[in-house]
C-alpha positions as CSV (number, residue, x, y, z in Angstrom):
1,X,0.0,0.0,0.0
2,X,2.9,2.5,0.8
3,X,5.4,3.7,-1.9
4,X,8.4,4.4,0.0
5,X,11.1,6.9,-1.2
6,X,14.1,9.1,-0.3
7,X,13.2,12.9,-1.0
8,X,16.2,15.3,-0.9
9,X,14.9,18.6,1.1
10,X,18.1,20.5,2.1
11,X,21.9,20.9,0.3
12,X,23.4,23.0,3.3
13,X,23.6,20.5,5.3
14,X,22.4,17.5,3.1
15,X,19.3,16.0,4.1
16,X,17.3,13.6,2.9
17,X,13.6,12.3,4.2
18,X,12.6,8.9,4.1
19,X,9.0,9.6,3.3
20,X,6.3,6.4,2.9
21,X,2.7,7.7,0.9
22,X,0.0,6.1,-0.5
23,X,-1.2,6.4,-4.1
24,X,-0.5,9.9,-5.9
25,X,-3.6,10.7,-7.7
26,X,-5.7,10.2,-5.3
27,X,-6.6,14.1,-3.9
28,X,-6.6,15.5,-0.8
29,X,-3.0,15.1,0.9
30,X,-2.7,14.5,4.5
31,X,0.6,14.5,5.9
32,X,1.2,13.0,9.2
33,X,4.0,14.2,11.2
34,X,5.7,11.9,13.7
35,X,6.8,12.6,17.6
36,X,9.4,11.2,19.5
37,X,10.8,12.6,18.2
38,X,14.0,10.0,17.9
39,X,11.3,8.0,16.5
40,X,10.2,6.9,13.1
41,X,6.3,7.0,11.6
42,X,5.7,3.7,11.4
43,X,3.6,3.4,14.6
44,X,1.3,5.8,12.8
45,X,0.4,4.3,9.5
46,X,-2.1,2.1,11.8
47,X,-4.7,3.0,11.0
48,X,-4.3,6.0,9.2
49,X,-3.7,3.4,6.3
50,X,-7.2,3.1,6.6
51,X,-7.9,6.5,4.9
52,X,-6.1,5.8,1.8
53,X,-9.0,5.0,-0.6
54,X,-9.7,8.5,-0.9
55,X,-7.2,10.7,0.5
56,X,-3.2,10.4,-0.2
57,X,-1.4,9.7,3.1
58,X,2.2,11.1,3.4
59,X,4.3,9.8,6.5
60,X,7.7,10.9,6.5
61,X,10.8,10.4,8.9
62,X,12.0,13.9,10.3
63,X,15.5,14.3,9.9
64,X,17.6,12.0,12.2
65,X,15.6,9.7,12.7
66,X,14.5,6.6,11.2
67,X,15.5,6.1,8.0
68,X,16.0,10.1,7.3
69,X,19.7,11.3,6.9
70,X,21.4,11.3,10.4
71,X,24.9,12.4,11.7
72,X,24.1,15.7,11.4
73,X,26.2,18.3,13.4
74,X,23.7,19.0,17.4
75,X,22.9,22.3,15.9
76,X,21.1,21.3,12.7
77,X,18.8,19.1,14.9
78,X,16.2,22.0,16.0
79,X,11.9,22.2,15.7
80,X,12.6,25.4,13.4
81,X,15.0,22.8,10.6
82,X,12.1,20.4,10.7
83,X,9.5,22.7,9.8
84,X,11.6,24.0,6.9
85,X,12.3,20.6,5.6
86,X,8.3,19.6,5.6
87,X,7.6,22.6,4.1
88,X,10.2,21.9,1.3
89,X,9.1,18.3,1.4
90,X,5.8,19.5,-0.1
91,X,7.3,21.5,-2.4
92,X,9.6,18.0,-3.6
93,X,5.7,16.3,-3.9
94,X,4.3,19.2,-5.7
95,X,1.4,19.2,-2.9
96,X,0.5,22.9,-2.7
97,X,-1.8,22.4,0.2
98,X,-2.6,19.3,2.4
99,X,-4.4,18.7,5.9
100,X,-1.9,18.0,8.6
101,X,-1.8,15.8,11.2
102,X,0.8,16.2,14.2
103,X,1.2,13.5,16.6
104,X,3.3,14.3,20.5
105,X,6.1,16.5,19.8
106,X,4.9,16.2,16.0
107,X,2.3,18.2,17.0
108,X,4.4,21.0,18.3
109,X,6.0,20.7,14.4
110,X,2.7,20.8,13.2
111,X,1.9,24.1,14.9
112,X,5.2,25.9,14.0
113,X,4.4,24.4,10.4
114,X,0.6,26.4,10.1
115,X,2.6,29.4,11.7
116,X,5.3,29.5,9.1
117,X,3.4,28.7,5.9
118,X,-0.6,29.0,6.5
119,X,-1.5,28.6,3.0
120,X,0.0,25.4,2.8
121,X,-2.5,24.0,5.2
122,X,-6.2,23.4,4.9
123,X,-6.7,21.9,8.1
124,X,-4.8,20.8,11.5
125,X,-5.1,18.0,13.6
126,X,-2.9,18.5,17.2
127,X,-3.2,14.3,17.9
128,X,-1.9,13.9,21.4
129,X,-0.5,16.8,22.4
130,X,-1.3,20.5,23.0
131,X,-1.2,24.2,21.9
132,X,-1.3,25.7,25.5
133,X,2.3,24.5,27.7
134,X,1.6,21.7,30.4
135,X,1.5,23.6,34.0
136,X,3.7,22.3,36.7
137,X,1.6,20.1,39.0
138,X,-0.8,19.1,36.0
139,X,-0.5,15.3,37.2
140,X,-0.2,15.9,40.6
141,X,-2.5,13.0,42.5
142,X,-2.7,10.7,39.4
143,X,-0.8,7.9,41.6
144,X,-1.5,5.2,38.5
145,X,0.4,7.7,36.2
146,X,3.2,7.7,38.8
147,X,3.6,3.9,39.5
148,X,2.4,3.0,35.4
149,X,6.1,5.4,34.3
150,X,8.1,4.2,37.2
151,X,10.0,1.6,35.0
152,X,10.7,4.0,32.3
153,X,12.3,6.8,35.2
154,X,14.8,3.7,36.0
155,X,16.0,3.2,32.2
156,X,16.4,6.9,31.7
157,X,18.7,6.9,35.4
158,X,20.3,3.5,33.9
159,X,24.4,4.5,33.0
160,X,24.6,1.5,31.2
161,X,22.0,2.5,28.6
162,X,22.8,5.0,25.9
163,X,22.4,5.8,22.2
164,X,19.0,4.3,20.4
165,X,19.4,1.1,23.0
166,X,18.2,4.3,25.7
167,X,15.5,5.4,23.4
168,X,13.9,2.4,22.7
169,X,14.2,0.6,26.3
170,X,12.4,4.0,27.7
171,X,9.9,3.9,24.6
172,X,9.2,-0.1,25.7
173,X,9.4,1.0,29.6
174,X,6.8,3.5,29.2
175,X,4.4,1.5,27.3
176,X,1.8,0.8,30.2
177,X,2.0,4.9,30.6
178,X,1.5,5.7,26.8
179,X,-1.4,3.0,26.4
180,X,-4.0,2.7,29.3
181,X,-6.2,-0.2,27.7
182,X,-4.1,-3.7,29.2
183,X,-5.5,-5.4,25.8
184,X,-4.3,-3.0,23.5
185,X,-0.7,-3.2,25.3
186,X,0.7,-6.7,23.6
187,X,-0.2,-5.1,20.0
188,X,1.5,-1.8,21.5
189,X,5.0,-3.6,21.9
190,X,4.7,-5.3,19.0
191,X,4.3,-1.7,17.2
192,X,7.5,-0.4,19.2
193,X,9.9,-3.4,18.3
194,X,9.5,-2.4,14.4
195,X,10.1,1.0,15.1
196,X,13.8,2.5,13.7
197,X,14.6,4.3,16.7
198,X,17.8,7.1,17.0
199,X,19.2,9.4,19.7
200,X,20.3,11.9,17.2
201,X,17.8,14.3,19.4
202,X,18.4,12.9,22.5
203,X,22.1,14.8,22.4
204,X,21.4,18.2,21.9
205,X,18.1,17.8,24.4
206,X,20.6,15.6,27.2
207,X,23.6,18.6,26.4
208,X,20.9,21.7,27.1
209,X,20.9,23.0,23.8
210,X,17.8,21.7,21.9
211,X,15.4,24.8,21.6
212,X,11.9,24.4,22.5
213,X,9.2,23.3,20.0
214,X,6.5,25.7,21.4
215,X,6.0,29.4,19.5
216,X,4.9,31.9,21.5
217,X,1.2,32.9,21.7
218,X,0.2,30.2,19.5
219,X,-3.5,29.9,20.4
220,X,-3.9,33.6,19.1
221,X,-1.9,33.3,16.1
222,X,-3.3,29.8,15.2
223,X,-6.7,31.7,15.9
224,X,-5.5,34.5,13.7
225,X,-4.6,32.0,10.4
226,X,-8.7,31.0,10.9
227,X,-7.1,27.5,9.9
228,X,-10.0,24.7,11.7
229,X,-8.0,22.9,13.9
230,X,-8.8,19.3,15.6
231,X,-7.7,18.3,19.1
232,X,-8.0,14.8,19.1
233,X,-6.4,13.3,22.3
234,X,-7.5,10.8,24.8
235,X,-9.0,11.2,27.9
236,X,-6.0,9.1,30.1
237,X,-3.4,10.3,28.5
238,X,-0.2,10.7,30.7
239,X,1.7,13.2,28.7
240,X,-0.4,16.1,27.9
241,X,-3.3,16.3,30.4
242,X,-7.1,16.2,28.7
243,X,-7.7,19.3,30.6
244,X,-5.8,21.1,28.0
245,X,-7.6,20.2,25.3
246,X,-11.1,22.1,26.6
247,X,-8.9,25.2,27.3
248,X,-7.9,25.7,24.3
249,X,-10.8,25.3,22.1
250,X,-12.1,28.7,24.4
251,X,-8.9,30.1,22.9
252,X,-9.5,29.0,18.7
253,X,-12.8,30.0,17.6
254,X,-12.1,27.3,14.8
255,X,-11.1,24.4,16.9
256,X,-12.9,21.3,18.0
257,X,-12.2,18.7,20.7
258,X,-12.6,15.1,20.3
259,X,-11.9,13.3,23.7
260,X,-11.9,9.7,23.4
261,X,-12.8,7.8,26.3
262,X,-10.7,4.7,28.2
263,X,-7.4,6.2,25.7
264,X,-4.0,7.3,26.7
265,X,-1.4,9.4,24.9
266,X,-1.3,6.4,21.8
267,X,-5.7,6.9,21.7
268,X,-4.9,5.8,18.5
269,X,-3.7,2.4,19.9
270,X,-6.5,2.2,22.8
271,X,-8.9,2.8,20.4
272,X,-8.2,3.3,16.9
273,X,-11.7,3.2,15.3
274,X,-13.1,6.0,17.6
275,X,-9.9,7.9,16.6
276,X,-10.2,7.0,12.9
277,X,-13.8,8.0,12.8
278,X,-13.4,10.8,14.5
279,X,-10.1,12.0,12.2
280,X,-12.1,11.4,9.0
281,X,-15.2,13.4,9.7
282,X,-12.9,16.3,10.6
283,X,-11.3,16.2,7.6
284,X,-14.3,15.4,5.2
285,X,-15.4,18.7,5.6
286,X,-15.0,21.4,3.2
């Protein structure tokens, strides 16, 4: 079902984006950014897949990670490089406007992305993640969130652990935090082990110098763009509080909150055809 190619998107430094889509022709482009973000998008094309009848599905890998062009120098690993490069990914694809869907810290990229080129995007989903910062103190009393990421704490304190090893024994440590259905954890893991995961982030963030992914006074200047926005998030998730996601749609006059029920920060893991359904009807509209 996916076509997957290498797209060149910078020259100064080289950088090349491993980038899987669906069929061409079909109208309507919908490119899904990834978090992590020393992750790769393969734990996304379930089941965005599903969507690929009528709408062309574009997943790429941001640079350093997964199978994107890594070893770049700390400094060229910044939120403000990856928004350029989707930007001039579109460009490669000839896709002069597409809905775009930002998952976790790819929804942070997805923001930046609306602020820096608003006509390139019809319509924003923020999947699992949030316009407004996370307050100190957000979790405080949520004892299950604090015993379900004790295991991943102990990796990220473990000096024996470094490079991708680090990042994917914290990704599989904090499974039980990241999915709150116990079903939909076996399929979780299995999701994780596929995953091409780097630390080419991890340096710059561990060394003090990664800049934050958040611009300032987005909920105005996303309101501003009049852009419909989507936050579709889960109600248990233990990474960006659900609370959130109510605030800000007093903020947007053009945003909408779909809170799925008995879902954690992967809702669309815990419950992918409420997730689904409620992604497609957002982005059926006109």
């Amino acid at each position: 079902m996916f076509i997957e190619t290498v797209v060149p998107v910078s020259s100064d430094p080289a950088v090349d984006l491993f980038v899987a889509q669906t069929d061409g022709s079909v109208e309507r482009p919908l490119l899904v950014i990834h978090g992590g973000p020393d992750w790769d998008h393969t734990y996304l094309r379930e089941p965005v897949a599903e969507l690929a009848g009528h709408r062309r599905i574009v997943l790429p890998d941001l640079r350093g990670c997964g199978r994107s062009t890594r070893g770049l120098a700390d400094d060229e690993y910044t939120p403000a490089a990856a928004t350029t490069d989707l930007v001039r990914l579109l460009d490669a694809l000839e896709i002069g406007q597409a809905d775009v869907l930002g998952f976790s810290y790819g929804g942070l990229i997805a923001q930046r992305l609306v602020l820096a080129a608003p006509e390139r995007v019809r319509r924003l989903v923020v999947a699992s993640s949030s316009v407004l910062p996370v307050p100190p103190g957000a979790f405080d009393g949520w004892r299950e969130r604090t015993e379900r990421l004790t295991a991943e704490a102990d990796v990220w304190s473990d000096p024996s652990l470094s490079g991708p090893e680090l990042t994917r024994a914290a990704a599989l440590a904090a499974a039980p935090a990241n999915v709150w259905r116990p079903d939909a954890l076996p399929g979780y893991l299995d999701v994780l082990r596929g995953i091409r995961f780097s630390a080419e982030w991890m340096r710059p963030w561990q060394a003090g110098t990664l800049p934050g992914p958040r611009e300032p006074d987005a909920p105005q200047r996303l309101a501003d763009t009049g852009i419909p926005v989507l936050l579709l998030h889960g109600r248990q998730d233990m990474t960006f509080p659900a609370d959130l996601v109510e605030a800000t749609v007093e903020l947007i006059p053009t945003a909408r909150a779909s809170v799925i029920e008995d879902a954690g920060h992967m809702a669309h893991i815990d419950r992918p055809r409420a997730w689904l359904e409620a992604l497609d009807d957002f982005l059926s509209e006109d």
